[in-house]
SEZA-316540 format. One line per field, with one value per residue (C-alpha): residue number from 1; z, x, y negated. Coordinates in steps of 0.25 Angstrom, whole numbers, plus 5000, padded with zeros to 4 digits. Each point is the difference from the previous one (the first is absolute). Example, Ala and Ser with C-alpha at 12.3 -4.5 7.8 and 13.67 -1.06 7.14 Angstrom:
residues 2
pos = (1  2)
Z = (5031  4998)
X = (5049  5006)
Y = (5018  4986)
***
This chain:
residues 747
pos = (1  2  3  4  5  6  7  8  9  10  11  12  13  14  15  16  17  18  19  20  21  22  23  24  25  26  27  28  29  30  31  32  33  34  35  36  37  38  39  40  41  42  43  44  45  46  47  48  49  50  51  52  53  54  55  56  57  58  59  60  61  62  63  64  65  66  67  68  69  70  71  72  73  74  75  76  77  78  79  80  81  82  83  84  85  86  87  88  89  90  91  92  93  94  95  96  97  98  99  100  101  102  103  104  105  106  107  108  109  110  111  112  113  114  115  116  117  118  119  120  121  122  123  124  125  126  127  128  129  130  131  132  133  134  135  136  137  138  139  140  141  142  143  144  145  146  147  148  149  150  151  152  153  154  155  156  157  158  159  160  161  162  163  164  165  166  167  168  169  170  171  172  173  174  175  176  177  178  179  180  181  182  183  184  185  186  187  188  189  190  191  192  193  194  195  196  197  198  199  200  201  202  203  204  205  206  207  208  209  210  211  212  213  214  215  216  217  218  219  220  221  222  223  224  225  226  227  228  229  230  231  232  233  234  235  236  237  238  239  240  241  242  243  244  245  246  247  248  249  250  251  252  253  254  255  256  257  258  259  260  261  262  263  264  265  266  267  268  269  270  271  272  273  274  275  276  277  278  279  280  281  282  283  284  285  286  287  288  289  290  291  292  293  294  295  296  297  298  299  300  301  302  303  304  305  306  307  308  309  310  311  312  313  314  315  316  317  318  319  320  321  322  323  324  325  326  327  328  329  330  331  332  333  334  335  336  337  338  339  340  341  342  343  344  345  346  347  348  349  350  351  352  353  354  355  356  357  358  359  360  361  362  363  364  365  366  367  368  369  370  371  372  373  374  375  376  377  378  379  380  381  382  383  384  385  386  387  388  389  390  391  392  393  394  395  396  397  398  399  400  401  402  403  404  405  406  407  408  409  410  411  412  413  414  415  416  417  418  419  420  421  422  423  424  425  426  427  428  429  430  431  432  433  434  435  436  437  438  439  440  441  442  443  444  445  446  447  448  449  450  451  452  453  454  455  456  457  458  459  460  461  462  463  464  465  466  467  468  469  470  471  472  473  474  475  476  477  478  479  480  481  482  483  484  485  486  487  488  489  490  491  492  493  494  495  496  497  498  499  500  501  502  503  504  505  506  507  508  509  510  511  512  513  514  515  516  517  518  519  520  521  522  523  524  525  526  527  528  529  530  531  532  533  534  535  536  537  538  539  540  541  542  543  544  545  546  547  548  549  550  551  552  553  554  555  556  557  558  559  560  561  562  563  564  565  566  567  568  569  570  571  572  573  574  575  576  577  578  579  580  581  582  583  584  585  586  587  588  589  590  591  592  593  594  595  596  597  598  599  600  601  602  603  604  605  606  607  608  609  610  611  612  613  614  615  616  617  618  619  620  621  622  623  624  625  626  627  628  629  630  631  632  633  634  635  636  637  638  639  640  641  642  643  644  645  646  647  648  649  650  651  652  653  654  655  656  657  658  659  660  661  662  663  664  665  666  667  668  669  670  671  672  673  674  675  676  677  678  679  680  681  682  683  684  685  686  687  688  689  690  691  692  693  694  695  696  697  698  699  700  701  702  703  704  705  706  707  708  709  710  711  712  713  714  715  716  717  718  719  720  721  722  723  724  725  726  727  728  729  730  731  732  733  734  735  736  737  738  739  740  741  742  743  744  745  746  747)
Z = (5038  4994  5007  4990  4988  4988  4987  4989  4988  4999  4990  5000  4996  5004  5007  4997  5003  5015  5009  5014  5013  5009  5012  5005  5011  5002  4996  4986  4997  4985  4999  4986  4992  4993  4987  5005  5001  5013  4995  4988  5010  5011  4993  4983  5004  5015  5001  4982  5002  5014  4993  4988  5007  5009  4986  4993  5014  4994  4987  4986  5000  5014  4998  4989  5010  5009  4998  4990  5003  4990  5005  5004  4994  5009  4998  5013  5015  5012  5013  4997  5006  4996  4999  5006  4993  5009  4991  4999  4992  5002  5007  4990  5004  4998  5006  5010  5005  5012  5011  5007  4989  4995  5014  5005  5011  4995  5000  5014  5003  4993  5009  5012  4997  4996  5013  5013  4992  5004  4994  4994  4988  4998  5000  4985  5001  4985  5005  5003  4988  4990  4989  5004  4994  5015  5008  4988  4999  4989  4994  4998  4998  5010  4993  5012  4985  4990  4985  4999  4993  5000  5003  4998  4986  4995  5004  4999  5012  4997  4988  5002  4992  4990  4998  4998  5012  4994  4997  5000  4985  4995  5008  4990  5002  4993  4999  5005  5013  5002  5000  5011  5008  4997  4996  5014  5010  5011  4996  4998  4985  5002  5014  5000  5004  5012  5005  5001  5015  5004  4998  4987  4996  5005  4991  4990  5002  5008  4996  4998  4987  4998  4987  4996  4986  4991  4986  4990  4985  5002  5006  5012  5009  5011  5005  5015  5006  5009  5008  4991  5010  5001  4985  4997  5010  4994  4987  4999  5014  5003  4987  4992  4988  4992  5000  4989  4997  5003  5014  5003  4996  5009  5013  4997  5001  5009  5011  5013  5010  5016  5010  5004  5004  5008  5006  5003  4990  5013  4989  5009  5002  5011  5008  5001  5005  5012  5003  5011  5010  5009  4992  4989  4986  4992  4990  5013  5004  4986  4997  5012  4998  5003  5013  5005  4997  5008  5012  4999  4996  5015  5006  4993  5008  4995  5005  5004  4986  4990  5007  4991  4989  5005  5002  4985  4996  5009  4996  4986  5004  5008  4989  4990  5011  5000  4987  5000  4995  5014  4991  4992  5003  4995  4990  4992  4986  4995  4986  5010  5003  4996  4996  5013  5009  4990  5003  5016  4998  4991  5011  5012  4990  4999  5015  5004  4990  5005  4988  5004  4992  4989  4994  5004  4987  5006  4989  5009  5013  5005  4989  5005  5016  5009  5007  5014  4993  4993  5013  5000  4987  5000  5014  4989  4991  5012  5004  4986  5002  5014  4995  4990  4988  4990  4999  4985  5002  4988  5010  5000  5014  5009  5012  4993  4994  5016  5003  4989  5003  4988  4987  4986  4995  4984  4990  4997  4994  4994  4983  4994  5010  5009  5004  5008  5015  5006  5015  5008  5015  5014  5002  5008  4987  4992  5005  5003  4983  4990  4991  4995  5010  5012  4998  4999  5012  5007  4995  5003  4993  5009  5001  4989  5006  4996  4996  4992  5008  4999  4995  4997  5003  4993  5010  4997  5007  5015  4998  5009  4988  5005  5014  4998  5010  4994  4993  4991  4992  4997  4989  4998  4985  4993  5010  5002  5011  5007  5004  5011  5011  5003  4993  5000  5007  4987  4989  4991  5004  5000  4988  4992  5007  5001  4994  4985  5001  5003  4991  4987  4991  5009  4994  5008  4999  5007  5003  4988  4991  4988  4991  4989  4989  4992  4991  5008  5002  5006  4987  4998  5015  4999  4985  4993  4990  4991  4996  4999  4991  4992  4999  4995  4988  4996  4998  4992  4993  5006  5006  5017  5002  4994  5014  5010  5004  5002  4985  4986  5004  5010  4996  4993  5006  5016  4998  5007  5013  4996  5005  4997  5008  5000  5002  5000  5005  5012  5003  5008  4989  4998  4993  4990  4992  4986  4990  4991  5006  5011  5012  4994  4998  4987  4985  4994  4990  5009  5007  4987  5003  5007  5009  5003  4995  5011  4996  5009  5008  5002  5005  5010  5005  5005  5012  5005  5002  4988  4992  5007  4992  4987  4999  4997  5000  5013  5002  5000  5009  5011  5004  4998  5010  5009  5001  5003  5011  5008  4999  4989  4987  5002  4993  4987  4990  4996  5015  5003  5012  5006  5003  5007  5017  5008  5004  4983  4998  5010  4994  4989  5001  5008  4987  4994  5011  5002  4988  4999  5003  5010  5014  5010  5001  5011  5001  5008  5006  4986  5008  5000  4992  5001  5006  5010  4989  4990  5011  4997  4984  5005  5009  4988  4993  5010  5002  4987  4998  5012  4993  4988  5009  5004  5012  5004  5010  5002  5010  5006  5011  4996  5009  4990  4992  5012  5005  4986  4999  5002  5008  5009  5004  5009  5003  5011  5011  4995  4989  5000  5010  5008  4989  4989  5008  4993  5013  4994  4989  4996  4998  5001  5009  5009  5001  5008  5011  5000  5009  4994  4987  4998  4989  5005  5010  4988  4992)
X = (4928  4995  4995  4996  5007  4989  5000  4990  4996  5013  5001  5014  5001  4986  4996  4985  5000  5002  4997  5007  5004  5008  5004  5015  5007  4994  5001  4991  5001  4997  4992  4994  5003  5013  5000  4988  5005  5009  5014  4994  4995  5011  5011  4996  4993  5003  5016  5001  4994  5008  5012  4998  4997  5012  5008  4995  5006  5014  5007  4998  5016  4998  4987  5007  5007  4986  4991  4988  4987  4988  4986  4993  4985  4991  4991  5006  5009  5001  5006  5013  5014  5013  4999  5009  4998  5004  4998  5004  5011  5013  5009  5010  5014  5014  5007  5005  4985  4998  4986  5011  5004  4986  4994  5011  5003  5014  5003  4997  5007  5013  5000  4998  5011  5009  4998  5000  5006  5013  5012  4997  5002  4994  4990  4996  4987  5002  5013  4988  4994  5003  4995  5014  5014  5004  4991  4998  5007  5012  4997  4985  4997  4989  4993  5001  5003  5010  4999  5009  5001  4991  5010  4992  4996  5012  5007  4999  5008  5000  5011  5015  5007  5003  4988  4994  4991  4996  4985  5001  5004  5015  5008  5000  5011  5014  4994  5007  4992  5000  5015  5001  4996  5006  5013  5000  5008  4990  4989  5000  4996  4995  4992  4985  4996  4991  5014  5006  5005  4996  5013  4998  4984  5002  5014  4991  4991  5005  5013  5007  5006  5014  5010  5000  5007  4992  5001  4990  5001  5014  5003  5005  4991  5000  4986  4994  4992  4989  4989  4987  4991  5007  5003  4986  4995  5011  4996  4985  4995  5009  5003  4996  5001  4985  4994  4998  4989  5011  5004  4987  4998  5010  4994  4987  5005  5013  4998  4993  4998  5004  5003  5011  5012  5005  4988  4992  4987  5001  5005  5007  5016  5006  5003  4985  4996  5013  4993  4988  4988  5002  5005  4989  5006  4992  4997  4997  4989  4994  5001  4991  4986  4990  4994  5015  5004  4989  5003  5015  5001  4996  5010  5010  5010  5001  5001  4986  5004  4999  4987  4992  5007  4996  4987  4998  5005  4990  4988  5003  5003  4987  4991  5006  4997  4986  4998  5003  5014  5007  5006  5010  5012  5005  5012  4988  5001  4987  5001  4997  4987  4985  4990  4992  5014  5005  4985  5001  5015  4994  4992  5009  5008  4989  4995  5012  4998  5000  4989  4986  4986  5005  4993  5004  4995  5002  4998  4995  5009  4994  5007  5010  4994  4996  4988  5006  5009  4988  4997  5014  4998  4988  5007  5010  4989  4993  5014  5002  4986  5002  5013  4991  4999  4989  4999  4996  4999  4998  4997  4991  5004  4987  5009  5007  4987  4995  5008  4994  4994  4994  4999  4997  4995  5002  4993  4991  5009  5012  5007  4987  4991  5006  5005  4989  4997  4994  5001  5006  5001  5004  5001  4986  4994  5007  4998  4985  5000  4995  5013  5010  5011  4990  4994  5013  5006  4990  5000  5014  5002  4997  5010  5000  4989  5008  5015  5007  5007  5015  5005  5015  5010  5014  5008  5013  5014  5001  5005  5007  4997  5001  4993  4993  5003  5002  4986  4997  4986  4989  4990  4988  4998  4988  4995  4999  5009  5002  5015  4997  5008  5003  5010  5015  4995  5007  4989  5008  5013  4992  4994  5009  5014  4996  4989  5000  5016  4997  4988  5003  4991  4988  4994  5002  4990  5005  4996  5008  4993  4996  5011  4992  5004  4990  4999  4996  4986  4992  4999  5017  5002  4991  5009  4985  5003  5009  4987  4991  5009  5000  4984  5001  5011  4995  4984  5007  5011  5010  5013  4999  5008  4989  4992  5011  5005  5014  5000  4996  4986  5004  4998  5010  4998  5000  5009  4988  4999  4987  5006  5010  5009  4998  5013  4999  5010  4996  4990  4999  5000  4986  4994  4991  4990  5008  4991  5001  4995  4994  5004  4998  5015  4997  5002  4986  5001  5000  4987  4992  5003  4991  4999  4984  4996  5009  5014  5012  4998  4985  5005  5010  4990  4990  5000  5005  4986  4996  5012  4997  4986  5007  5012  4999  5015  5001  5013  4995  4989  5008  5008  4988  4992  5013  4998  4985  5002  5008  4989  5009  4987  4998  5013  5003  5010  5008  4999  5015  5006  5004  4988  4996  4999  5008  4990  4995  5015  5000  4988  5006  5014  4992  4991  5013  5009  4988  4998  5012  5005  4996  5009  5003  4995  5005  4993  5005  4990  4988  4992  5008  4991  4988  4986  4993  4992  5010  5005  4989  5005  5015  4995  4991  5014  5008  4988  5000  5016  4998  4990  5008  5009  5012  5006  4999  5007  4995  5007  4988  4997  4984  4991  4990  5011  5005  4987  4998  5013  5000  5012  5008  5014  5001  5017  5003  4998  5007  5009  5015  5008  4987  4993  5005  4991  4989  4990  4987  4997  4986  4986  4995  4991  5007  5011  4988  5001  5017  5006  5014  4992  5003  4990  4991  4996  4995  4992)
Y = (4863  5012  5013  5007  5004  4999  5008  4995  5009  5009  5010  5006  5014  5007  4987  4997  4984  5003  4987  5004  4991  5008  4992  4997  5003  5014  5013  5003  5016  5003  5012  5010  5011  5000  4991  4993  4983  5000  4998  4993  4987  5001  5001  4998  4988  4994  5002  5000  4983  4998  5005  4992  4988  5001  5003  4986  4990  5005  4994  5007  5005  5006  5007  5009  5007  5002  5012  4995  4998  5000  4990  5012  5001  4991  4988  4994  5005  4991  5001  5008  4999  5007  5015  5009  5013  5013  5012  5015  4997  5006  4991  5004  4994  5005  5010  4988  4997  5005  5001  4992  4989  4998  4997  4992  5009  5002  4984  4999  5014  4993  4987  5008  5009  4988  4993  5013  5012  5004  5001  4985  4999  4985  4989  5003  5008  5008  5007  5009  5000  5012  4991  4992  5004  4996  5010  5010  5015  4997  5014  5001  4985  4999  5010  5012  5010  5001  5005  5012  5012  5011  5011  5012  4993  4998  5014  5015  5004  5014  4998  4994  4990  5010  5005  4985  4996  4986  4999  4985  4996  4996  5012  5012  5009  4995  4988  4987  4998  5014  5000  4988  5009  5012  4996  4992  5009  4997  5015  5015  5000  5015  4997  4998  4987  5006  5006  4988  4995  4987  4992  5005  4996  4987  4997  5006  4991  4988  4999  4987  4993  5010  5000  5014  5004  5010  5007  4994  5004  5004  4987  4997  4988  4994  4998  4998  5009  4996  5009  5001  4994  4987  5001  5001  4987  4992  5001  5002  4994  4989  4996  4985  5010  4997  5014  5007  5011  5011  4993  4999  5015  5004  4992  5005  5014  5000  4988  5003  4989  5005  4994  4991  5008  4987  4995  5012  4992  4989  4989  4992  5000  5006  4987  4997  5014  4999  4987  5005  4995  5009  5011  4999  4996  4987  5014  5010  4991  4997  5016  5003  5003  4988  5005  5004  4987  4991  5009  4998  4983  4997  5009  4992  4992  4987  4986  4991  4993  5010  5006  4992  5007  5014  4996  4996  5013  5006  4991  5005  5014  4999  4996  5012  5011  4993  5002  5014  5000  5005  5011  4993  4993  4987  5006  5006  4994  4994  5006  5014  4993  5006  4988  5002  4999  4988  4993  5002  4994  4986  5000  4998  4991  4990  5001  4993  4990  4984  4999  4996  4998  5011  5010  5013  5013  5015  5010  5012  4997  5014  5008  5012  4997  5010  4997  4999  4990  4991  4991  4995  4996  4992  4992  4996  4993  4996  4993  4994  4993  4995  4991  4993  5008  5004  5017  5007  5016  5009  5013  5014  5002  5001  4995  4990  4994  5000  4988  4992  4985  5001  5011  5000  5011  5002  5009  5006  5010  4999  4993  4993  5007  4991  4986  4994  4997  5009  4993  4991  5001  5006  5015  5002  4994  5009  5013  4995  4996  5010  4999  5011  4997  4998  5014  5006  4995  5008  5012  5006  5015  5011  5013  5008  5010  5012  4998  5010  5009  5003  5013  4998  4991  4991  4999  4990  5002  4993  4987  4988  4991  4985  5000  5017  5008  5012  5001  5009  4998  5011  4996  5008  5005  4995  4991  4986  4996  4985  4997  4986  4995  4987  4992  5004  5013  5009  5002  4995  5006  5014  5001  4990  5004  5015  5006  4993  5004  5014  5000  4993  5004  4993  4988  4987  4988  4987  4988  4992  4992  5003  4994  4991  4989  4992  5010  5011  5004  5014  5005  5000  5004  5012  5004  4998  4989  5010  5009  4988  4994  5014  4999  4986  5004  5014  4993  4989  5008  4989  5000  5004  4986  4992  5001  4997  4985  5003  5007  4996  4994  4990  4987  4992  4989  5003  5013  5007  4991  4994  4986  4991  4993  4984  4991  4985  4990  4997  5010  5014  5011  5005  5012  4997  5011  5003  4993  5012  5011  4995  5007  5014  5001  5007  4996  4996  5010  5010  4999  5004  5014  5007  5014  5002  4985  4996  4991  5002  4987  5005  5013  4994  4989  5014  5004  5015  5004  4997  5006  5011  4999  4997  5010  5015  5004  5008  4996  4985  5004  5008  4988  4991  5008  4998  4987  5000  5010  4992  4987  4992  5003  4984  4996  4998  5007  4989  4993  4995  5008  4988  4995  5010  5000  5009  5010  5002  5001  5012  5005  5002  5006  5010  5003  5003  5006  5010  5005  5007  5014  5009  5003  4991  4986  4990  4984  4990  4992  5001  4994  4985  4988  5007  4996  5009  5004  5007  5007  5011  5000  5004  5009  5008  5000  5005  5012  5004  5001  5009  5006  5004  5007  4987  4999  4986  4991  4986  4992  4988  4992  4998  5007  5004  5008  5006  5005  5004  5011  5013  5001  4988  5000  4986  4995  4993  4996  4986  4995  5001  5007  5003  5008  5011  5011  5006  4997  5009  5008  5005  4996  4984  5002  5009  4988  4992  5008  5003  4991  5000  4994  4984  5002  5010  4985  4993  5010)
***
């Protein structure tokens, strides 16, 4: 059996015929600058072959409905088993996945409920499910919300019927619906709808179905009047009715989801939430936090043959807590999750997998953790190892990379400067080797030697936001302040609940990808390819469209794709070069024009450093420079967004984001995807918007940042319930010495 798994000559993406052996059953951390190989050999190349082969043990007609898999670029890969894949992707889901459906939790919460809870309302476990027409509320569906009407939208309560209070289309003053309403017997026409009492508002509004006789067009008719908001669910909510582009105007501007009126946003009908352990609902206990909930599960009172039951829940509950998730409850829909909250979640999914001998790919498993919470991470990949399974880690964390049986180091640098090993081995070796990411790891960022001092201050409104306790936030003006805590502490909730709200005109950079197609490339993305196309038509006296793929010169053949797609009987579909233009996407004719002896092809095949060289438009060269300050020279103009890593996709939304007006900028977490290395080039960046007078807010676990701020404002002391308190405020290196600092430990 093999050991190793053994990469000969690959060459996918950046890859410089890269011969590797990394051993099984242990935990191998990939190391290097951004861009620099890493993803392209653990996932392009190990889980791209593992996923293909896996695909070719299934039938032709059932592999169309698999994801596809290309042969990645490699002379020759041994050793590997199937690859479970846990990335930052969001979990996604609808609004009926739950933390508590997607662990299982709520499966073994139902069963238990079906056999000790009491009134007993039966034997079958999805009489607790909210996903069942049995257990579900009859009103909201299971959804916990209803679509209604937007009240304050749709009226202007100041007028009276006569004076035509309807903003919402189809009730003008004599008009039919108008009369219904008017004409009913049941309001003052002349009283404001404000002054109405409220048997009146809610006939107004909730009336049922009643006959009423009214005037139209001299004519007498009998008509039946119904209060608006059940009019409007009828018909544009609860309706088979396709809907049109004015029904879907009207949505858009007059619907507003709240919660259920029946179920209070439990879901479940009223039945299931009369039938109690002791006094707790099946929706009381999955509402409760997670570390309320593992110390209420034992107290319990429940007969020796559920107790295996309880103590699944906890094992589960346990192992969320560990991971740093004790904040959230169970009801908590997954489509709410960050891609570091969703990642910790895979995790716990696949540690109570029965599967052994597997490959297990984390894609930075550190990202959105405190430090005090990194340890319980690294126990979970330790754990995934012990069962019998194989560990790849894409990480920059210096205390994930600690635990490390074995590294590989990728580099030098990063795009075509990149894409070789650099070394292989423990973690003594590597911080005793001369490489990038050896040196790095110890040389930890001082404290900024003299921070900026604070002058004046934003102050938000207190706020009981979530789980704040009546916070109120102070910024400093033109400084660079550090929002950390650990996670679920209120960060979030505190700048994204309260201060972006109060402050509107401040500009937000998240951690959202980069949204990218096959067509898009840095020159679109940074809105350059409009002037370059310019230059090419004004030199040749030629129409602008001439030099764009998606217009007049793409080629006739490929639309513009370079590639054609290959389908055979019997056969995957493949992508094939287009014979015609051969992969430059553009029509032959086009590339005899020239701007500076250089074609359009040969100007989006050089790289931003040298177009920085080549171009003399200022425009051009601004955003350009943008791109080089933030470490991203190395990359070409026409290079596709998609095949671009996480951390050069961060890189270079913050080139754009930055470059905008001045005033108030806030980042959450800048520092994700980036090697210890780059941390410096965000930093500079972050210096000089300072400089130029900004007020910026970057909310960050990395400690270099942190003791690289001017100003720190640390939450805490814990997630959920046992956090939204702003614990310290001031200088980083004062924080060392503040007790009440959970970060101030770690710096």
């Amino acid at each position: 059996m093999d050991e190793m798994i053994t990469l000969t000559h690959a060459r996918e993406n950046n890859l410089k015929d890269v011969s590797l052996e990394i051993p099984k059953h242990k935990i191998s951390i990939f190391t290097g600058v951004s861009g620099s190989g890493k993803s392209s050999i653990v996932f392009d190349t190990i889980a791209q072959e593992s996923g293909r082969q896996m695909n070719e043990t299934y039938t032709g007609i059932v592999r169309t409905f698999l994801p596809k898999y290309k042969r990645p670029d490699i002379d020759d890969i041994h050793g590997i088993s199937p690859v479970i894949i846990v990335d930052q992707k969001a979990m996604g889901g609808n609004v009926r996945s739950t933390l508590g459906t997607t662990t299982d939790i709520n499966s073994l919460f139902r069963i238990l409920f079906s056999r000790v809870a009491e009134p007993h309302l039966g034997d079958y476990a999805n009489l607790y499910s909210f996903n069942d027409p049995q257990g579900m509320c009859e009103t909201c569906e299971g959804l916990g919300r209803i679509i209604t009407l937007n009240i304050d939208a749709a009226f202007d309560k100041t007028k009276s019927l006569n004076e035509g209070p309807f903003i919402y289309p189809g009730y003008k003053v004599d008009g039919m619906q108008w009369r219904t309403f008017a004409e009913s017997g049941f309001f003052d026409n002349d009283k404001a709808l404000q002054d109405y009492t409220d048997a009146e508002w809610h006939q107004f509004l909730y009336g049922e179905q009643t006959k009423v006789e009214i005037t139209y067009k001299k004519s007498k008719l009998e008509v039946t009047y119904e209060g608006f908001v059940n009019h409007f669910i009828r018909t544009q909510v609860k309706t088979d009715k396709e809907q049109t582009k004015t029904s879907a105007k009207i949505m858009d501007e007059f619907s507003i989801a709240e919660t259920c009126p029946t179920c209070g946003g439990a879901r479940y009908n009223q039945a299931v939430l009369n039938s109690t352990i002791d006094g707790y609902s099946i929706y009381d206990l999955t509402n409760l936090e997670l570390d309320e909930l593992a110390q209420t599960l034992p107290k319990l009172t429940v007969p020796a043959s559920a107790q295996g039951l309880i103590d699944g829940i906890l094992t589960r509950v346990n192992s969320l807590i560990s991971i740093g998730l004790g904040y959230m409850n169970l009801t908590r829909e997954t489509s709410t999750l960050s891609g570091g909250e969703s990642q910790r979640v895979k995790m716990i999914k696949n540690l109570s997998s029965s599967l052994t001998d597997m490959i297990y790919v984390f894609d930075e498993p550190s990202t959105g953790l405190h430090p005090k919470d990194v340890h319980r991470m690294n126990e979970l990949l330790e754990q995934i190892r012990d069962i019998g399974n194989t560990v790849l880690v894409v990480e920059h964390d210096p205390d994930v990379i600690k635990i490390a049986d074995y590294i590989v180091d990728v580099g030098p640098k990063a795009g075509v400067h990149g894409g070789e090993i650099m070394f292989t081995g423990s973690y003594d070796e590597l911080l005793a080797s001369d490489t990038l990411t050896g040196r790095s790891l110890k040389q930890a960022l001082p404290f900024k030697p003299v921070p900026r001092k604070p002058e004046h201050f934003i102050t938000t409104q207190p706020s009981e936001l979530h789980n704040l306790k009546n916070v109120a936030l102070s910024i400093p003006e033109q400084v660079l302040t550090v929002l950390t805590g650990v996670a679920g502490s209120g960060k979030s909730s505190l700048i994204k609940g309260v201060f972006l709200m109060e402050h509107p005109e401040a500009i937000y950079i998240d951690q959202k990808p980069i949204h990218t197609n096959s067509r898009s490339n840095p020159a679109t993305y940074m809105d350059m390819m409009t002037a370059i196309r310019k230059l090419f038509a004004t030199s040749n006296d030629v129409d602008n469209g001439f030099f764009s793929y998606n217009s007049k010169g793409a080629c006739t053949e490929c639309n513009g794709t370079g590639k054609l797609q290959l389908n055979l009987s019997y056969m995957d579909q493949n992508d094939v070069e287009c014979p015609r233009c051969h992969g430059t996407r553009y029509e032959p004719e086009v590339l005899q024009y020239t701007y500076k002896d250089k074609n359009i092809v040969d100007v989006m095949d050089m790289s931003i450093e040298d177009a920085l060289d080549y171009f003399e438009a200022k425009p051009l060269l601004k955003k350009l420079q943008q791109l080089v300050d933030v470490g991203l020279g190395y990359l070409s103009l026409g290079q596709s967004l998609s095949t671009l890593s996480g951390g050069e996709s961060q890189r270079l939304k913050l080139a754009k984001e930055l470059a905008g007006k001045d005033g108030i900028y806030v980042l959450d977490e800048p520092t994700t995807g980036l090697h210890m290395s780059d941390i410096s080039l965000i930093l500079d960046i972050l210096n000089r918007l300072v400089d130029r007078g900004n007020t910026v807010i970057v909310i960050e676990h990395n400690l270099d940042v942190i003791r690289q701020a001017d100003w720190m404002i640390d939450m805490g002391p814990a997630g959920g319930n046992a956090g939204g308190q702003i614990i310290y405020t001031g200088t980083p290196a004062a924080a060392v010495t503040d007790k009440q600092s959970v970060t101030g430990q770690y710096l």
